[in-house]
Jmol script that loads the backbone (N, CA, C; Angstrom):
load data "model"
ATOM      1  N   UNK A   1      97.903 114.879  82.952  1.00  0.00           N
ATOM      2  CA  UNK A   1      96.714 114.207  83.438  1.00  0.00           C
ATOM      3  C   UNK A   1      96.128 113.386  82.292  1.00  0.00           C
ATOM      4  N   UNK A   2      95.920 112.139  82.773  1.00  0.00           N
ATOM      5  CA  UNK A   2      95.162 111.071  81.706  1.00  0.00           C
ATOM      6  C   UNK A   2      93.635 111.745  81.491  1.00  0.00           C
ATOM      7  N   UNK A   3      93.258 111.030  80.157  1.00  0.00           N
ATOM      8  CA  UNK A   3      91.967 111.369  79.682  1.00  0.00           C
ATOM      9  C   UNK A   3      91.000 110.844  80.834  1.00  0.00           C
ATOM     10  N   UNK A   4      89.869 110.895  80.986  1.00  0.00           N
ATOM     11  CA  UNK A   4      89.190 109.856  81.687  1.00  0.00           C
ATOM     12  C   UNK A   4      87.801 109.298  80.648  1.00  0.00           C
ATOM     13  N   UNK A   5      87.570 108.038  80.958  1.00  0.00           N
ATOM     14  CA  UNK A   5      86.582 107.215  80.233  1.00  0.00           C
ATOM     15  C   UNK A   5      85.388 107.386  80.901  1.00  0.00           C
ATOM     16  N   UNK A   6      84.242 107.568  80.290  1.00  0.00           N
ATOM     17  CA  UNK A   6      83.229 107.342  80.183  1.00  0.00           C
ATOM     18  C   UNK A   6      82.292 106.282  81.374  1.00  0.00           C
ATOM     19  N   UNK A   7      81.995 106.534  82.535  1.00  0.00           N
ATOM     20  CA  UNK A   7      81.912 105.416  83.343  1.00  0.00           C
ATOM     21  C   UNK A   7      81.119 104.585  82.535  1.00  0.00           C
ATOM     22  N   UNK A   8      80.219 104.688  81.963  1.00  0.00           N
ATOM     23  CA  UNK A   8      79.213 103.519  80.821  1.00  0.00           C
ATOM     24  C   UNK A   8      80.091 102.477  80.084  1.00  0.00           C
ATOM     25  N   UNK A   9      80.658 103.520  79.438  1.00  0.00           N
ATOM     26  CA  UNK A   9      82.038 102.387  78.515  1.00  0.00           C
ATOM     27  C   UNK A   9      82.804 101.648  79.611  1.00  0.00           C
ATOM     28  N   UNK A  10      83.660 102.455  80.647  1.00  0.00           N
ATOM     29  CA  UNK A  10      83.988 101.119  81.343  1.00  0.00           C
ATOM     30  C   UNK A  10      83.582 100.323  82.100  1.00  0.00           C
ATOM     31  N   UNK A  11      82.458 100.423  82.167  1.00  0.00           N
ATOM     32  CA  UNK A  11      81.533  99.358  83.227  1.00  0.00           C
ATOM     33  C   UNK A  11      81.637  98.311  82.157  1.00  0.00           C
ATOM     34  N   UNK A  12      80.799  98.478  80.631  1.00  0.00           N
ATOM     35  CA  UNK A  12      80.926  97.836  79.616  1.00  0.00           C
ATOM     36  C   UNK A  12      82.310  96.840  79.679  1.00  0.00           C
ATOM     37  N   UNK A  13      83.296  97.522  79.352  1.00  0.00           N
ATOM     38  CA  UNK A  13      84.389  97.056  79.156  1.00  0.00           C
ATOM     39  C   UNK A  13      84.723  96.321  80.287  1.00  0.00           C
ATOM     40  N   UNK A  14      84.997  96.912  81.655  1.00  0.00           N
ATOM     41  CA  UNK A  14      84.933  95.578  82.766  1.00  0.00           C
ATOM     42  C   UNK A  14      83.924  94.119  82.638  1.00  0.00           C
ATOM     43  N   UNK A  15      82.801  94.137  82.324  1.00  0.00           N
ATOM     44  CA  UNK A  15      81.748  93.217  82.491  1.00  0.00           C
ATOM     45  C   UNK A  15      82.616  91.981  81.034  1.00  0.00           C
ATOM     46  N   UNK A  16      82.865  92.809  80.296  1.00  0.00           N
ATOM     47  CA  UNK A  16      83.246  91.844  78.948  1.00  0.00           C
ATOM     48  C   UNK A  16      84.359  91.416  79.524  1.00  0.00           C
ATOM     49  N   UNK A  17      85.367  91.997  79.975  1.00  0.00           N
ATOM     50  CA  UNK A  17      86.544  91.110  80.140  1.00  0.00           C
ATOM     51  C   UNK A  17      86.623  90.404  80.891  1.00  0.00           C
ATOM     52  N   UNK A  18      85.625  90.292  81.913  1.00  0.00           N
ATOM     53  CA  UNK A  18      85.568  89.486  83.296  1.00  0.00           C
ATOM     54  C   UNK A  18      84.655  88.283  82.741  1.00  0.00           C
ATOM     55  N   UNK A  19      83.871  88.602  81.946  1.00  0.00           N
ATOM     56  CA  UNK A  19      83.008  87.363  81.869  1.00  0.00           C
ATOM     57  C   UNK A  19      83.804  86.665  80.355  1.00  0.00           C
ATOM     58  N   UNK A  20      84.888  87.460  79.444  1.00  0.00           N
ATOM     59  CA  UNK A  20      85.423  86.146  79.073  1.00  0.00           C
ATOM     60  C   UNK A  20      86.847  85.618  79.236  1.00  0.00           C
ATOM     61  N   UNK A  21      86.879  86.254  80.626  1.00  0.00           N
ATOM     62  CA  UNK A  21      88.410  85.021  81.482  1.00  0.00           C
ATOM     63  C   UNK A  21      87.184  84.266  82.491  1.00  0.00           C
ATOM     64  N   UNK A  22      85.781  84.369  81.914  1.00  0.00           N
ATOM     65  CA  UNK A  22      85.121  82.689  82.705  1.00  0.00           C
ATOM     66  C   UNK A  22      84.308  83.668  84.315  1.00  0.00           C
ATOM     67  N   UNK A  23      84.766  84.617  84.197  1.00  0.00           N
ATOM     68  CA  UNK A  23      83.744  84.973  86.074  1.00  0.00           C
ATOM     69  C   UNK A  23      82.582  85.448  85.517  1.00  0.00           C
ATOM     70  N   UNK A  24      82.125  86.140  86.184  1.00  0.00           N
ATOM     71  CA  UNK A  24      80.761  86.615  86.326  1.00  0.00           C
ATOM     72  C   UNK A  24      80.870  88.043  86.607  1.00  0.00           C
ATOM     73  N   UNK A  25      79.996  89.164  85.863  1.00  0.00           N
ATOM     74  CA  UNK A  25      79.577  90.435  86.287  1.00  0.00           C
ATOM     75  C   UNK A  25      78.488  90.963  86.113  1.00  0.00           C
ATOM     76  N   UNK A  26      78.061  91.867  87.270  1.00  0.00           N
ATOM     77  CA  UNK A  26      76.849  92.532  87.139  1.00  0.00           C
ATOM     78  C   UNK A  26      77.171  93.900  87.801  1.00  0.00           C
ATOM     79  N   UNK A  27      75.839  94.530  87.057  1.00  0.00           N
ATOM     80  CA  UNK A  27      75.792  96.175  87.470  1.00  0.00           C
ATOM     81  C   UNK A  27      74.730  96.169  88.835  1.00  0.00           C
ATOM     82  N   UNK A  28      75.532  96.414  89.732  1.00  0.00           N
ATOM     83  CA  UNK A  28      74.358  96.789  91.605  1.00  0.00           C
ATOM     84  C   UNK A  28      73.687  97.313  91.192  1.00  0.00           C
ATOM     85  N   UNK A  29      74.223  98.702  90.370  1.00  0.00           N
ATOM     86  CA  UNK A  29      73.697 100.171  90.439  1.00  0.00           C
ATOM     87  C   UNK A  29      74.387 101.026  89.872  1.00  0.00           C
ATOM     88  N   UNK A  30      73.296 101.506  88.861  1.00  0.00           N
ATOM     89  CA  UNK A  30      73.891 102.149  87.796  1.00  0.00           C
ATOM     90  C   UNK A  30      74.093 103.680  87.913  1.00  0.00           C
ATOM     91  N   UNK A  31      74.773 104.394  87.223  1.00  0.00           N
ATOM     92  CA  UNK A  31      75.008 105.957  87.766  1.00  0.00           C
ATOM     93  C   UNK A  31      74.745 106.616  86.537  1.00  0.00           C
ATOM     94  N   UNK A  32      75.274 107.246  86.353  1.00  0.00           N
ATOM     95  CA  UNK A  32      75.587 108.601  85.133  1.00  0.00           C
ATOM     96  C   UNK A  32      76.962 108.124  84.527  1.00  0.00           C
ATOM     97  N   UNK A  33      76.507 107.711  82.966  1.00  0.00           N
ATOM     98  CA  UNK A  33      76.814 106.838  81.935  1.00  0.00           C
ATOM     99  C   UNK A  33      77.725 107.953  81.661  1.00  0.00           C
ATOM    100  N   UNK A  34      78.278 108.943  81.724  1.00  0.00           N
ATOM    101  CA  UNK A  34      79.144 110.309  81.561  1.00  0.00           C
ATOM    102  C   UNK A  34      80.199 110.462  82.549  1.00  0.00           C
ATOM    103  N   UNK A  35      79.805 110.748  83.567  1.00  0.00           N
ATOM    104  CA  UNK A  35      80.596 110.625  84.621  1.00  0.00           C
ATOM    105  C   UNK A  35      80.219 110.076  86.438  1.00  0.00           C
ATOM    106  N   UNK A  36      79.859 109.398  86.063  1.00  0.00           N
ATOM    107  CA  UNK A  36      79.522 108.585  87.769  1.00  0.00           C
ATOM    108  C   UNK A  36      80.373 107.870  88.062  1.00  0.00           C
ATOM    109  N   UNK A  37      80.843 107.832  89.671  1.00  0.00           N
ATOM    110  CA  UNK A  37      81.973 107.568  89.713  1.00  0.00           C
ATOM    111  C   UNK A  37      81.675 106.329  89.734  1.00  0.00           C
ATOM    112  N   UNK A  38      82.921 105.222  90.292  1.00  0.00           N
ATOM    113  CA  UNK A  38      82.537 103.511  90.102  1.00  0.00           C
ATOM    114  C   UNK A  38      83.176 103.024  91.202  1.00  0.00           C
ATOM    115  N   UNK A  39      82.407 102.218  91.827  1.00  0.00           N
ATOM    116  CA  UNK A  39      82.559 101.226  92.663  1.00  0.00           C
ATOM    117  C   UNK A  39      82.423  99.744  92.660  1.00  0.00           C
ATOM    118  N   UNK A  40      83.930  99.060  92.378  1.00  0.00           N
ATOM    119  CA  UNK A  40      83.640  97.923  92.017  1.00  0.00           C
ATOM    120  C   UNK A  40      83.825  96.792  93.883  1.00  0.00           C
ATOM    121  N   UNK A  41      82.892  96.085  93.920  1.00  0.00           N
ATOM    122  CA  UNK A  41      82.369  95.034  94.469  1.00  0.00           C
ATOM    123  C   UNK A  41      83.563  93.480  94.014  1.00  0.00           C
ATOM    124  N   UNK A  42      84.293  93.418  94.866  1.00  0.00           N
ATOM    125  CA  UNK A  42      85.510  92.204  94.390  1.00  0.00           C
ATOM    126  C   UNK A  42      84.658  91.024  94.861  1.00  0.00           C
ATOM    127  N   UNK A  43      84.575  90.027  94.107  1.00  0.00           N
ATOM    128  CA  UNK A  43      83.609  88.913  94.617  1.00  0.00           C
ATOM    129  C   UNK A  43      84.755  87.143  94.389  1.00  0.00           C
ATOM    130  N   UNK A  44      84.643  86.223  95.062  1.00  0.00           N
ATOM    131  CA  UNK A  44      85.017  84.885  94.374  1.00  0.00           C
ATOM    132  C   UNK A  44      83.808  84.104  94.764  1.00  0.00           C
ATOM    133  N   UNK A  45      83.484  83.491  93.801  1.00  0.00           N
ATOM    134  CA  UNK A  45      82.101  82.228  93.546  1.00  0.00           C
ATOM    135  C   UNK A  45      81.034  82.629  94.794  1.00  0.00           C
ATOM    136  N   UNK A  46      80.638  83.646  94.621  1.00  0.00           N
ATOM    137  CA  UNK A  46      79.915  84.615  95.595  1.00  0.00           C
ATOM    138  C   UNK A  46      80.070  85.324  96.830  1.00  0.00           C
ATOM    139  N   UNK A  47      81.035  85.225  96.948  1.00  0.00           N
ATOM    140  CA  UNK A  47      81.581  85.872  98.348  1.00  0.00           C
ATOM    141  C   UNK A  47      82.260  86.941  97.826  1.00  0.00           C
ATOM    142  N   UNK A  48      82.519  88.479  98.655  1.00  0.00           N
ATOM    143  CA  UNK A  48      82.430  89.599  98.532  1.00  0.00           C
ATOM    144  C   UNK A  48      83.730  89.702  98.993  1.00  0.00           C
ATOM    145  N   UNK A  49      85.242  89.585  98.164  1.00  0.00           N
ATOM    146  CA  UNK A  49      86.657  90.010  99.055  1.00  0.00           C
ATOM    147  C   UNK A  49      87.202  90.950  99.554  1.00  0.00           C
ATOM    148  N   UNK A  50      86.182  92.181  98.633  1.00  0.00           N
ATOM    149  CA  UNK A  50      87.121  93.407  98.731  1.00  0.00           C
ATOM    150  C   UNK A  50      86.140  94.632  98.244  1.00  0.00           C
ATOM    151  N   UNK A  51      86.195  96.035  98.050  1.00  0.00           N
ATOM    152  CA  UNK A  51      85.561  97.258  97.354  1.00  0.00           C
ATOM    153  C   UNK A  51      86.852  98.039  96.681  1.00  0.00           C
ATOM    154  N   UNK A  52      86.791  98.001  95.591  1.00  0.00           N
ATOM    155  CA  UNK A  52      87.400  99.331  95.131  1.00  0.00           C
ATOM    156  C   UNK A  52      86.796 100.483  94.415  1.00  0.00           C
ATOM    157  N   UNK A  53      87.590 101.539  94.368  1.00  0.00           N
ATOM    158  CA  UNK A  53      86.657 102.750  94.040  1.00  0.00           C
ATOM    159  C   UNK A  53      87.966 103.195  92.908  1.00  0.00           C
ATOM    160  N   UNK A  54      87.420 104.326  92.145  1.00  0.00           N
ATOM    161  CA  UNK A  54      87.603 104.748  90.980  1.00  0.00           C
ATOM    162  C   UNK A  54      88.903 105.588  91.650  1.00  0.00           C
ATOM    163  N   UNK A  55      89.559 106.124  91.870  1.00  0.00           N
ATOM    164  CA  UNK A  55      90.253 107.939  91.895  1.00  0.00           C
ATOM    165  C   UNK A  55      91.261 107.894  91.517  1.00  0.00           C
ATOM    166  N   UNK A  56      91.295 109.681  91.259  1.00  0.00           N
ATOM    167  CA  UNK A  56      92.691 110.043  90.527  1.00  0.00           C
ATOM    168  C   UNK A  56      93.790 110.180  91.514  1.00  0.00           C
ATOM    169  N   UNK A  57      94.957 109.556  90.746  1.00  0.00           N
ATOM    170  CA  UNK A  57      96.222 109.392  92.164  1.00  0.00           C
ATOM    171  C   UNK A  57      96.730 110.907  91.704  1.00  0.00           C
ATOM    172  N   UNK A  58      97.842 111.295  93.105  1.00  0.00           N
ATOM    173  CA  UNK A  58      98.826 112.540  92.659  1.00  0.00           C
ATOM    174  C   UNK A  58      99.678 112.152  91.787  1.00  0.00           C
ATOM    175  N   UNK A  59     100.020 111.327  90.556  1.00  0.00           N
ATOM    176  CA  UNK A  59     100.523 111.227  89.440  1.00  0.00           C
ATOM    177  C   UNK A  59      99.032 111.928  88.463  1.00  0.00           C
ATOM    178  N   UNK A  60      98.218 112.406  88.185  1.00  0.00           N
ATOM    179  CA  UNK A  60      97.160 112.356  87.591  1.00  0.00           C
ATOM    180  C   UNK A  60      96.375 111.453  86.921  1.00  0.00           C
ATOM    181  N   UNK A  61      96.688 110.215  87.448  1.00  0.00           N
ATOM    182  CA  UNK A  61      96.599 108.997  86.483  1.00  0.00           C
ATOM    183  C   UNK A  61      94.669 108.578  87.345  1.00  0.00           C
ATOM    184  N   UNK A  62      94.344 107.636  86.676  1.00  0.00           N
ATOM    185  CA  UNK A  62      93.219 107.323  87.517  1.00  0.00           C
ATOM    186  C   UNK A  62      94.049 105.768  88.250  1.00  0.00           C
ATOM    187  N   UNK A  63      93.264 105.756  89.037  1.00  0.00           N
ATOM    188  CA  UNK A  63      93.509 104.113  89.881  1.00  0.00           C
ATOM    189  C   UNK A  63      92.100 103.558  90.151  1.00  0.00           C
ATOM    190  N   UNK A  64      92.805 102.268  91.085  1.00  0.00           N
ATOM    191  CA  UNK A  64      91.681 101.735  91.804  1.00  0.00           C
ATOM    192  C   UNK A  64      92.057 102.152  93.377  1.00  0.00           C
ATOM    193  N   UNK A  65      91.508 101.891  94.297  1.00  0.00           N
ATOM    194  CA  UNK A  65      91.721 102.378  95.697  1.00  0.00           C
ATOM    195  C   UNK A  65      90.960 101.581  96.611  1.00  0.00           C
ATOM    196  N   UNK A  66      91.650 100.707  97.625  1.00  0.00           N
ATOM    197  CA  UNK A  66      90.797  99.990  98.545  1.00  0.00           C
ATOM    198  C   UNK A  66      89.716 100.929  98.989  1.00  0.00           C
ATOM    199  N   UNK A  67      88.025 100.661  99.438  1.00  0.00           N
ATOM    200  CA  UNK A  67      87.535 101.556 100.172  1.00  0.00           C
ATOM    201  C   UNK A  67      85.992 100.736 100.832  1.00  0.00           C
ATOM    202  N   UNK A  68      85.611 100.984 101.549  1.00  0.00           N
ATOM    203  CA  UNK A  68      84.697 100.462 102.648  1.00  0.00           C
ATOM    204  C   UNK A  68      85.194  99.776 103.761  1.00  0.00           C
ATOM    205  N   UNK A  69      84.227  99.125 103.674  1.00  0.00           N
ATOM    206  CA  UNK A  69      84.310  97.704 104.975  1.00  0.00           C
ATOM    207  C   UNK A  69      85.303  97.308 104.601  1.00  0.00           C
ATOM    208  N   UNK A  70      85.906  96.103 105.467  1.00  0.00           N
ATOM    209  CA  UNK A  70      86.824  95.102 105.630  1.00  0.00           C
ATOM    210  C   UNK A  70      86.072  94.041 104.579  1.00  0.00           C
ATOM    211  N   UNK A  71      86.893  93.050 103.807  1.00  0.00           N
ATOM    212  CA  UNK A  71      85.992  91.934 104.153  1.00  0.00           C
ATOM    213  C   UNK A  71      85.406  90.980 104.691  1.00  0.00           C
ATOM    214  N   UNK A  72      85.769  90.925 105.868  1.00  0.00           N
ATOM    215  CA  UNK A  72      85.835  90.071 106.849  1.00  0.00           C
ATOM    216  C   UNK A  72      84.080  90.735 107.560  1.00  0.00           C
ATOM    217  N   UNK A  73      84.196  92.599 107.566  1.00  0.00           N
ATOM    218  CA  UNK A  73      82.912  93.055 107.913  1.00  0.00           C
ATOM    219  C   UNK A  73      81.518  92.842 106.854  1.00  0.00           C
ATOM    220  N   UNK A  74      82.098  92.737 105.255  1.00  0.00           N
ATOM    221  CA  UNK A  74      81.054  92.554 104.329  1.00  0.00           C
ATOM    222  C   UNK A  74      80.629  91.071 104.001  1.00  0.00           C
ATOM    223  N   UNK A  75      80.932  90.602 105.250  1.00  0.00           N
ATOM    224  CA  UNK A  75      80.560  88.954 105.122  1.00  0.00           C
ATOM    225  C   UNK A  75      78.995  89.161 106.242  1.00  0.00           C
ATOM    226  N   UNK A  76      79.078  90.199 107.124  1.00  0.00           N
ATOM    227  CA  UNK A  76      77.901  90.245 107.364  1.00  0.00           C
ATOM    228  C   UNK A  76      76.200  90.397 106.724  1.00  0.00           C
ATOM    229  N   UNK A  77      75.424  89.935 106.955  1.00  0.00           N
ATOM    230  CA  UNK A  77      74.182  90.040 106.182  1.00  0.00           C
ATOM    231  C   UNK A  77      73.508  91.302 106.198  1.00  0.00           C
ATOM    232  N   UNK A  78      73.260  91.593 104.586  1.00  0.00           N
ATOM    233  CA  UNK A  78      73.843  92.868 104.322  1.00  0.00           C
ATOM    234  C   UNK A  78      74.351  94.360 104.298  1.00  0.00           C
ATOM    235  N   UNK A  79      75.569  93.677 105.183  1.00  0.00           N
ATOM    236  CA  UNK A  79      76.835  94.861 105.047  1.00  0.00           C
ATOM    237  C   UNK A  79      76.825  95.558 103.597  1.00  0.00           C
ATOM    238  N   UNK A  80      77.175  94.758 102.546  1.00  0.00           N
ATOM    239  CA  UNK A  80      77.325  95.519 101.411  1.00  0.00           C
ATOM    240  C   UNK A  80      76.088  96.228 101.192  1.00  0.00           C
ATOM    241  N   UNK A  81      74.896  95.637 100.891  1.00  0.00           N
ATOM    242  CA  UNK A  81      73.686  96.638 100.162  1.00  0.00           C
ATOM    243  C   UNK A  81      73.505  97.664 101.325  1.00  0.00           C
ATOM    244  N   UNK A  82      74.199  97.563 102.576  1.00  0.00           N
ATOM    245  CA  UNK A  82      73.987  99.257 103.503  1.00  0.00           C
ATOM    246  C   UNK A  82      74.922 100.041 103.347  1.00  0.00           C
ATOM    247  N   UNK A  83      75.977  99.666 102.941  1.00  0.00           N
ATOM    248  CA  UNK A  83      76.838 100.463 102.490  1.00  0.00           C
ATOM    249  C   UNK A  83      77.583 100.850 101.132  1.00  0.00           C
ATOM    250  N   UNK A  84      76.078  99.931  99.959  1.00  0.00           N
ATOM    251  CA  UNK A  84      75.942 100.623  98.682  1.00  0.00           C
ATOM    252  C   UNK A  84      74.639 101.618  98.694  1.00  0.00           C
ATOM    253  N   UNK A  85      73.517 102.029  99.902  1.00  0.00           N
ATOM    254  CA  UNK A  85      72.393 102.561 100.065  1.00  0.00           C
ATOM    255  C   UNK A  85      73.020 103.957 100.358  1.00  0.00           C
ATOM    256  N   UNK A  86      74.759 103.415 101.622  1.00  0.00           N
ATOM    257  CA  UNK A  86      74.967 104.878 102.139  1.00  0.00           C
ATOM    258  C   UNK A  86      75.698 105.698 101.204  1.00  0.00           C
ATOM    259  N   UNK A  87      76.144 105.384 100.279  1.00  0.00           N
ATOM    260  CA  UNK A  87      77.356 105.761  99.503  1.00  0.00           C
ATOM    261  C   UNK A  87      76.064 106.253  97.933  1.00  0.00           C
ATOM    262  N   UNK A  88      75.397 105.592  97.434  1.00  0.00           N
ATOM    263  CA  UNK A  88      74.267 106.243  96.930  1.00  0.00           C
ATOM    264  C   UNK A  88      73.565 107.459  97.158  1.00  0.00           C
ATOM    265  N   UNK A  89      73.106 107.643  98.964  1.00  0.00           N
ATOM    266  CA  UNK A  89      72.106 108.328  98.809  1.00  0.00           C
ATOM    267  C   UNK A  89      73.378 109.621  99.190  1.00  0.00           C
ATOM    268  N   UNK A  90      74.281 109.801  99.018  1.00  0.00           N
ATOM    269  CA  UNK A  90      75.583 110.569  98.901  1.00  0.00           C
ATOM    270  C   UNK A  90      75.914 111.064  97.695  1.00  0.00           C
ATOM    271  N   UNK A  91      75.625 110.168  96.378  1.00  0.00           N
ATOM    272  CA  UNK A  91      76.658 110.399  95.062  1.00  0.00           C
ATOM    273  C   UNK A  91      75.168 109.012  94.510  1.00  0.00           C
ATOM    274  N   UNK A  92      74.153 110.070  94.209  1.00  0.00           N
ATOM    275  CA  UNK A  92      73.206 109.162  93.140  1.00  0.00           C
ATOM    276  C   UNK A  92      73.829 108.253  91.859  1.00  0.00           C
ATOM    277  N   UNK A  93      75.303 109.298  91.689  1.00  0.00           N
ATOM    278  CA  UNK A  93      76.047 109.337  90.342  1.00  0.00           C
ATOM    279  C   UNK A  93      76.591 107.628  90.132  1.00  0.00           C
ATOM    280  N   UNK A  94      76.580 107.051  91.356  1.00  0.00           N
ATOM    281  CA  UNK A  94      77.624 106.225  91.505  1.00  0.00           C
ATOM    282  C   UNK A  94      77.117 104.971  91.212  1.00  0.00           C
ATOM    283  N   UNK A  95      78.256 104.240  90.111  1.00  0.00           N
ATOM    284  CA  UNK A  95      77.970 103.433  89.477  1.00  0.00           C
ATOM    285  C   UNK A  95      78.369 102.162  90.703  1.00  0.00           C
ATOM    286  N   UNK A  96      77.729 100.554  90.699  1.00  0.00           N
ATOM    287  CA  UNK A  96      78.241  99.683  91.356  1.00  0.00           C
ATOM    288  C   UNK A  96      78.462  98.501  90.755  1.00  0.00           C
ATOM    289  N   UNK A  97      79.401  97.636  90.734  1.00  0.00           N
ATOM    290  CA  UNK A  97      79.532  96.755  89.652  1.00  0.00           C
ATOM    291  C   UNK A  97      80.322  95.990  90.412  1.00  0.00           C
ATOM    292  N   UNK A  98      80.009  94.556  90.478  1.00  0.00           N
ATOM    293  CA  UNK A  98      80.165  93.167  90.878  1.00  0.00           C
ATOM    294  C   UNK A  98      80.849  92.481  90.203  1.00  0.00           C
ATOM    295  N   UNK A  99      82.288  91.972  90.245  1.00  0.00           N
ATOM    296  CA  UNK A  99      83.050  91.452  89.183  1.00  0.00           C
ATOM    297  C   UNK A  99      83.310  90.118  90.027  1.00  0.00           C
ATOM    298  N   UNK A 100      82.535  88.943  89.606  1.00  0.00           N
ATOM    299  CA  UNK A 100      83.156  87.374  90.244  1.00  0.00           C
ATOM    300  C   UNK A 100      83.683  86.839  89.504  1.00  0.00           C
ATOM    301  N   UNK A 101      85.460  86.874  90.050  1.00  0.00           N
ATOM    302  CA  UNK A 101      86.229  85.941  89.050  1.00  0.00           C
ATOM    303  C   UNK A 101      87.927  86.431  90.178  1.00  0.00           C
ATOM    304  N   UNK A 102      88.848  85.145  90.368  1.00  0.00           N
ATOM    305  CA  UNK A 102      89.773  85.557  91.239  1.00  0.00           C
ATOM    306  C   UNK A 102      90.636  86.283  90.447  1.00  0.00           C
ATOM    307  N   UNK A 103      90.293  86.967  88.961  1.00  0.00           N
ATOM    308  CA  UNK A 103      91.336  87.544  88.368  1.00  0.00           C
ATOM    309  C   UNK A 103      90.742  89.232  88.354  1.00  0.00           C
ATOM    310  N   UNK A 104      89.573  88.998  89.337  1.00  0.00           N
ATOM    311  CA  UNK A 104      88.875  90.875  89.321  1.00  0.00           C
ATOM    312  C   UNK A 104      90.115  92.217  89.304  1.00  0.00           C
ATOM    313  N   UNK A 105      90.770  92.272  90.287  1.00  0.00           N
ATOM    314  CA  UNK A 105      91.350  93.130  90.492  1.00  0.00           C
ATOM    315  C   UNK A 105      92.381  93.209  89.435  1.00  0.00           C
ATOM    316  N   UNK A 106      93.307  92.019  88.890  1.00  0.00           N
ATOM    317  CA  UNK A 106      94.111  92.687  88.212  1.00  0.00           C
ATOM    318  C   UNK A 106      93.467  92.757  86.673  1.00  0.00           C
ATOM    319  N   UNK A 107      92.089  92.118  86.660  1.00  0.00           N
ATOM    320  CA  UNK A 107      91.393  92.881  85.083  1.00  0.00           C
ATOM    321  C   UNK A 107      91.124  94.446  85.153  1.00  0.00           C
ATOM    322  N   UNK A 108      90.495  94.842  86.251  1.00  0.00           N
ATOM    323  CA  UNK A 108      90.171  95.931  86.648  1.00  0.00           C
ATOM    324  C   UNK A 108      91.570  97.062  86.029  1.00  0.00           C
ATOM    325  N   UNK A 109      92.591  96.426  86.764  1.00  0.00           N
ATOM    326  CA  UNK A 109      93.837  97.257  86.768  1.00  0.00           C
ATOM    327  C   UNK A 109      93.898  97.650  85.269  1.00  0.00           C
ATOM    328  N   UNK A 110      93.397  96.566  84.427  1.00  0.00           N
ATOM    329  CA  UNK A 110      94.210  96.235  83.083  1.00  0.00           C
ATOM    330  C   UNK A 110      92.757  97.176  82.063  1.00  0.00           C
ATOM    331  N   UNK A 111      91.751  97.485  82.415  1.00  0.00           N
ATOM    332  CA  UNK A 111      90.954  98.143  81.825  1.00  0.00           C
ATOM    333  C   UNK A 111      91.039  99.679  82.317  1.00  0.00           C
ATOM    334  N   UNK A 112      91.340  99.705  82.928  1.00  0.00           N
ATOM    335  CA  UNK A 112      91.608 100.883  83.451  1.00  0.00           C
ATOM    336  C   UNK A 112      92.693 101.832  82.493  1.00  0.00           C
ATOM    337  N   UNK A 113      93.818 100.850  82.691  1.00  0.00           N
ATOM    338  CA  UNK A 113      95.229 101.447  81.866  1.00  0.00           C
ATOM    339  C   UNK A 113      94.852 101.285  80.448  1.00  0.00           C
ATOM    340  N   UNK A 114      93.940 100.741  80.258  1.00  0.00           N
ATOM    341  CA  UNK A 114      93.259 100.726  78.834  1.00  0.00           C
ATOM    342  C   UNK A 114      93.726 101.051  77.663  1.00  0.00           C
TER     343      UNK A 114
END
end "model"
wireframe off; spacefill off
backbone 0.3
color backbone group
């Protein structure tokens, strides 16, 4: 089983690498800088493509993992902030973080494997 990071540090570390391949990041909602889990928000030039979430695969490794709405459903007005309210008032812990840039997911991948 891999170590696991610090959700603080990698929120950190996502926000830096996304904003210097040129996108944009922000924190929704912040959790427990120790261990809160993370939910990243896939965005291009403001539009919302995708959700991924933090978990450990049966290799013990951590991943990313499709999870919520569709995007096609988080194009509704706001879909996402009701279903970052429901997933909150569930797991206070849980970090949310907005990565705009069409290279989100495979930076994500690449901070992760860190």
């Amino acid at each position: 089983m891999s170590a696991r990071a610090a959700a603080g540090l990698l929120v950190s570390a996502l926000i830096r690498r996304v904003e210097a391949a040129g996108g944009h990041a922000a924190v929704l909602a912040r959790g427990d800088a120790t261990s809160g889990a993370l939910l990243l928000a896939l965005a291009e030039r403001g539009m919302t493509t995708g959700l991924l979430e933090r978990t450990l695969t049966p290799s013990g490794a951590y991943g990313w993992t499709p999870t919520g709405p569709k995007a096609d459903a988080l194009e509704e007005p706001g879909a996402l902030a009701d279903y970052i309210a429901r997933r909150r008032r569930m797991d206070p812990d849980l970090w949310v973080v907005e990565l705009d840039s069409p290279e989100a997911e495979r930076i994500a991948g690449e901070v992760l494997a860190g």
